[in-house]
N, C-alpha and C positions, 0 to 999 in steps of 0.2 A: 581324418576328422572332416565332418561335412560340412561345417561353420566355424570358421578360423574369425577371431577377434583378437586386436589390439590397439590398445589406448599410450595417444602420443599428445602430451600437453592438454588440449582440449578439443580432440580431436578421436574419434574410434575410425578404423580404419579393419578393412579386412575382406573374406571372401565368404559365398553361401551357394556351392556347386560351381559352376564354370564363372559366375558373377564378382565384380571388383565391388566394394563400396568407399567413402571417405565419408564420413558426418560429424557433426558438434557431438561432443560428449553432452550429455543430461543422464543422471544418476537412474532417472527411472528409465529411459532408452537403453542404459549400458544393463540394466538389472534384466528389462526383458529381453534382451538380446542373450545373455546367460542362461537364461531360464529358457531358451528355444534350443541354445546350444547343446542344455545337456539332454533336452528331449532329441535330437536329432542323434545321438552318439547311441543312444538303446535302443532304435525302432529297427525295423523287421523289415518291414516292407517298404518299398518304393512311394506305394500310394502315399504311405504317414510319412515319408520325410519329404514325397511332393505337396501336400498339406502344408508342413513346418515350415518350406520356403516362400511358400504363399504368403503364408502370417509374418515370417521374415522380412520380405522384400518390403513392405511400408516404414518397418523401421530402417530402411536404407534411403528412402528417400527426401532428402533435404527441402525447409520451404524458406528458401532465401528469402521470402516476404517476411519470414519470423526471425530470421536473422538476423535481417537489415535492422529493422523495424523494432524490433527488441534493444538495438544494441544505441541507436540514433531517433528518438524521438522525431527530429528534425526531417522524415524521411518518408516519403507513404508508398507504397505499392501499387498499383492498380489492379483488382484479380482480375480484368480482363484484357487487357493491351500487358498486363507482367509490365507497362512501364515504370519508373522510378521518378516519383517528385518532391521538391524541397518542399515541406509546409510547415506551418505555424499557426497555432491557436486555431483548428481546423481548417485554415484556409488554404486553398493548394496554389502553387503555381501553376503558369499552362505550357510552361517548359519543360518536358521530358527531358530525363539527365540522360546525355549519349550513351551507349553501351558500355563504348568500350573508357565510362569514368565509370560506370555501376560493375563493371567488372573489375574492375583493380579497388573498389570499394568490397564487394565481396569477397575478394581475394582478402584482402586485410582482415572484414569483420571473422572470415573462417581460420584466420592465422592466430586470430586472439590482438592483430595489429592496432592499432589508434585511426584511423581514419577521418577525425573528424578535418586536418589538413587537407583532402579531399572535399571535404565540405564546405568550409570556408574559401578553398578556391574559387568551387561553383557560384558561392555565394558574392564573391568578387567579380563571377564571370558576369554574374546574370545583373549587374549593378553598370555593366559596358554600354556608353552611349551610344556606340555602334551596332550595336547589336539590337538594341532597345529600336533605332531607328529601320532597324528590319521588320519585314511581317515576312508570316507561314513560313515554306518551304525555304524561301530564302535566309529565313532568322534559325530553322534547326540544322542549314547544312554551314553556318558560320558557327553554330556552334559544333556540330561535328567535326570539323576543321580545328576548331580548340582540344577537342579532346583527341584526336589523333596527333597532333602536334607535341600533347603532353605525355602521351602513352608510346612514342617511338621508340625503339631501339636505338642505340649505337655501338658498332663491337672497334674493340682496338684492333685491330688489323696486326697490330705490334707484337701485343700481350696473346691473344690466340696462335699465333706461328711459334712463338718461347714457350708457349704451352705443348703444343706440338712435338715441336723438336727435340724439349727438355724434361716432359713426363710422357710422351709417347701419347697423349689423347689422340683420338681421333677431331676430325676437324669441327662435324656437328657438338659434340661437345666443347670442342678448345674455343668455340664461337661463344657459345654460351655461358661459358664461365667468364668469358671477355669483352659480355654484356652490360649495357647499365643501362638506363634512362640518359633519354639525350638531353634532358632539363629534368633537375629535381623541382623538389616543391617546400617549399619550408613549413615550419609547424605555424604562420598566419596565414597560409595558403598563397602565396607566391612564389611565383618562379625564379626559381635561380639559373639565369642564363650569362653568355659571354659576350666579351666587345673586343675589338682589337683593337690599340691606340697605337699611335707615331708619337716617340716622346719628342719635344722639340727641346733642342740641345743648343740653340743662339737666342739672345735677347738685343734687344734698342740700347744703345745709350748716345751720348751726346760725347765728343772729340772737344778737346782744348779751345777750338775756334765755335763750338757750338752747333757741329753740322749731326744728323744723326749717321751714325753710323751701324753695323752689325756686330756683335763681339759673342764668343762664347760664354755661354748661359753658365754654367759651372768650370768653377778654377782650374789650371790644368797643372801638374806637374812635374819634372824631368826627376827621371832616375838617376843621378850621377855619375853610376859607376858603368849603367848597360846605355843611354842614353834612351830610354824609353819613355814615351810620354805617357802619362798613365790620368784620366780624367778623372776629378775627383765627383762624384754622384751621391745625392745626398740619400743616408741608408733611408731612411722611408721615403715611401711612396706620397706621403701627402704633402711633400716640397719640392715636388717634380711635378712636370707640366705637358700636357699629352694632345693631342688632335686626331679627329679621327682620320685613319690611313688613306681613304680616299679622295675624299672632298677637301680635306687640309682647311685651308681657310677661307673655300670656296660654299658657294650654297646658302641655306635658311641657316640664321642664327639663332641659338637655344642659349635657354638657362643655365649655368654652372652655380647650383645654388648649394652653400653651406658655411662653413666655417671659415674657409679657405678659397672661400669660390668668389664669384666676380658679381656686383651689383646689375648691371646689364645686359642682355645678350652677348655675345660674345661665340667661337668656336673652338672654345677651350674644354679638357677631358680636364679632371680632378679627382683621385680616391677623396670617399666621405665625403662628396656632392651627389645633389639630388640632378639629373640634366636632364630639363624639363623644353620643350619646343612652347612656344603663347598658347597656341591654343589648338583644334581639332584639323585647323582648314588649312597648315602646315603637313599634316600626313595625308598621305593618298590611301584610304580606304579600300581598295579596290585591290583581292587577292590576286585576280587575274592579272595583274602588271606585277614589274619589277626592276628594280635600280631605278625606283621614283623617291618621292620625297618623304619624309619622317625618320624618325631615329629606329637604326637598323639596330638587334641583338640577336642572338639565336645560341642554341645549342653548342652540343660539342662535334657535331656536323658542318654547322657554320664554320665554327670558329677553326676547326684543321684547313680550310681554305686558304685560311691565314697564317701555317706556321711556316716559315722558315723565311719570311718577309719581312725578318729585323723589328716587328712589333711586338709590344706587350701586350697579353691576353689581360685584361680586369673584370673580375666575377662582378655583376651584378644584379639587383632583385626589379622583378619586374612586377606590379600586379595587374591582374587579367584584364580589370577595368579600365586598364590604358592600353590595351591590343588594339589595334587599330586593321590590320592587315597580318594571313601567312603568306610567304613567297613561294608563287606558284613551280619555282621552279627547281626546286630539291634541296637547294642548299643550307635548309633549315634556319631561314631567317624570320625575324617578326620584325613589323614595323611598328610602331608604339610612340604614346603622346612622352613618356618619360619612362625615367629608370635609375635610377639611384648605384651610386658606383660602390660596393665594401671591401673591395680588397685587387691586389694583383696576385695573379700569382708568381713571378720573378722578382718579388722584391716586398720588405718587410711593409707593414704600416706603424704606426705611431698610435692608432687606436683601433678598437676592434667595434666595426657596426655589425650588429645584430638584426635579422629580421625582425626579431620583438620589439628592437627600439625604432626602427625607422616604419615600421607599419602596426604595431603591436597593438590588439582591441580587448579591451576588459567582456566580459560575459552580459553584460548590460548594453556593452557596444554592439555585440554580434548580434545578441536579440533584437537589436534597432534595426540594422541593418538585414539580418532574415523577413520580418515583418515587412521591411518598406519595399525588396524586391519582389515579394509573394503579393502583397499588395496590387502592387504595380500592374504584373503579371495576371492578376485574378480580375484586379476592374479590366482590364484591356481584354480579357475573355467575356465580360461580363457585355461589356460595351458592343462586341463582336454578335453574342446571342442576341442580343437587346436589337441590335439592326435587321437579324435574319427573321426573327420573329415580327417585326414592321411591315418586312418587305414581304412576308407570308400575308399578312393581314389585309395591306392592299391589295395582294393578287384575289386573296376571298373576296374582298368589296366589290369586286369589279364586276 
């Protein structure tokens, strides 16, 4: 057969002579693809079925501008730079979306995926006071830095070798299935990344004569019969009390803000706190450095830096707009105005936070917030032309 076709979800897939294709199913593309098929199975000659694949090959060619675009309103094309922009009620940004986000956006819209968390990222991203205070070149390689940050690999090291060993893969694959994203992204478009905490296990109290003294933070117990002390730790996590592993309760003081959290600065970790630094001039901006100042989170690349260092890993949600720095120096860390702490993983919680409750935006909200970054984005190009066409002007007067 000289045209092989197969339909997988919504997707036709197949060959036409030595040629692979992959495309979106559409009822009329699959009917004339059919209809070329069975002309190619009765011809004679070479020249008619060099013809057939002539007319075949357009049906194999994908127009991701009508992909995208079809599937995300929110989304325009460019037909001559093919770049990708966020718009609104005609208006465009003047921020090209990085590649390598319009590529795991196409990847999804040709999976049948939801992508709009993708979207809502960017729309988070491009809302970044630091980013905002960039121009040109410098403002798309801070965003390019976002979207490779978000698009990394991580392989288990662990889980590929038991693959290995234990189904006989070869290693290129046993990497791959032992892949993940080294930060997800949730469905309001934030990142879910890691933190290591130092739980601290003494508290203050006051001695009979009133002096302070040090005493263990949770009750302890003796075994009677092995004579073993055994600490009693309270099962969730949000009656326990954490610092971060390096600084302790050295450095700038942040917010521990929530339920359970502490009215003032302070250098205290908490699940179900929001831990916030005052304000911008607290983080150091500047990817090119590192081990400076701001609240450190990162991936699951950061975070194995940390294992076997007696610390608790705690998941938490990041959103884009509080990036502040990536660390230039591999260890997948971000530096950030805050981050909201939902869970550990070693030990239960008492309540479960959701990224829909701690950042969660109705569709009225997200329309505001598309609108005011394209906005933003569009007068500051507007402004840009507006100057170079002055500066033409005078050079004619002259």
């Amino acid at each position: 057969m000289y045209i092989n076709i197969n339909v997988s979800d919504d997707l036709i897939s197949g060959s036409y002579g030595k040629d692979q294709f992959v495309v979106r199913f559409t009822k009329e593309r699959y009917d004339k693809m059919i209809e070329l098929q069975q002309k190619a199975n009765v011809v004679k000659q070479y020249s008619d079925l060099k013809g057939i694949f002539e007319e075949f090959m357009p049906l194999t060619e994908e127009s991701f501008k009508d992909l995208v675009e079809t599937r995300c309103p929110y989304i325009v094309v460019n037909d001559i730079t093919k770049e990708f922009f966020l718009t609104n009620d005609g208006v465009v940004s003047s921020i090209p979306i990085p590649q390598q986000l319009v590529d795991r956006i196409i990847e999804s819209a040709e999976k049948g995926v939801d992508f709009m968390p993708l979207v809502k990222l960017w729309m988070r991203w491009l809302r970044n006071p630091v980013l905002r205070s960039k121009k040109g070149k410098e403002r798309n390689e801070f965003s390019e830095m976002f979207a490779t940050y978000i698009s990394t690999d991580f392989v288990n090291k662990q889980k590929a070798s038991k693959l290995m060993e234990e189904q006989g893969l070869s290693e290129e694959v046993a990497r791959r299935f032992a892949s993940v994203k080294d930060v997800s992204i949730t469905q309001e478009g934030l990142l879910n990344t890691y933190k290591a905490a130092q739980e601290i296990t003494t508290k203050y109290a006051l001695d009979e004569e009133g002096n302070t003294i040090i005493i263990d933070r949770y009750p302890r117990e003796i075994d009677p019969d092995t004579g073993v002390i055994i600490t009693k730790i309270p099962e969730v996590a949000e009656e326990r009390l954490f610092e971060p592993p390096v600084m302790h309760q050295k450095g700038d003081a942040f917010f521990c803000k929530g339920a359970n959290g502490y009215p003032d600065v302070c250098h205290f970790l908490k699940v179900g706190c929001e831990i916030a630094l005052p304000d911008w001039s607290f983080v150091d901006c500047d990817s090119s450095h590192s081990g400076v100042k701001g609240l450190h989170v990162g991936g699951l690349t950061y975070i194995a830096g940390y294992q076997g260092t007696g610390t608790e890993t705690f998941n938490c949600f990041v959103s884009p707009e509080h990036i502040g720095a990536f660390d230039h120096s591999g260890n997948g860390a971000i530096r950030c105005l805050k981050y909201f702490v939902h869970s550990a993983i070693d030990c239960i919680c008492g309540n479960l936070y959701h990224s829909s409750t701690y950042a969660a935006k109705t569709d009225e909200e997200w329309a505001v917030i598309r609108k005011e970054v394209i906005d933003f984005y569009a007068k500051e190009r507007k402004e840009s032309i507006d100057e170079q066409n002055n500066e033409i002007a005078e050079i004619n007067a002259i």
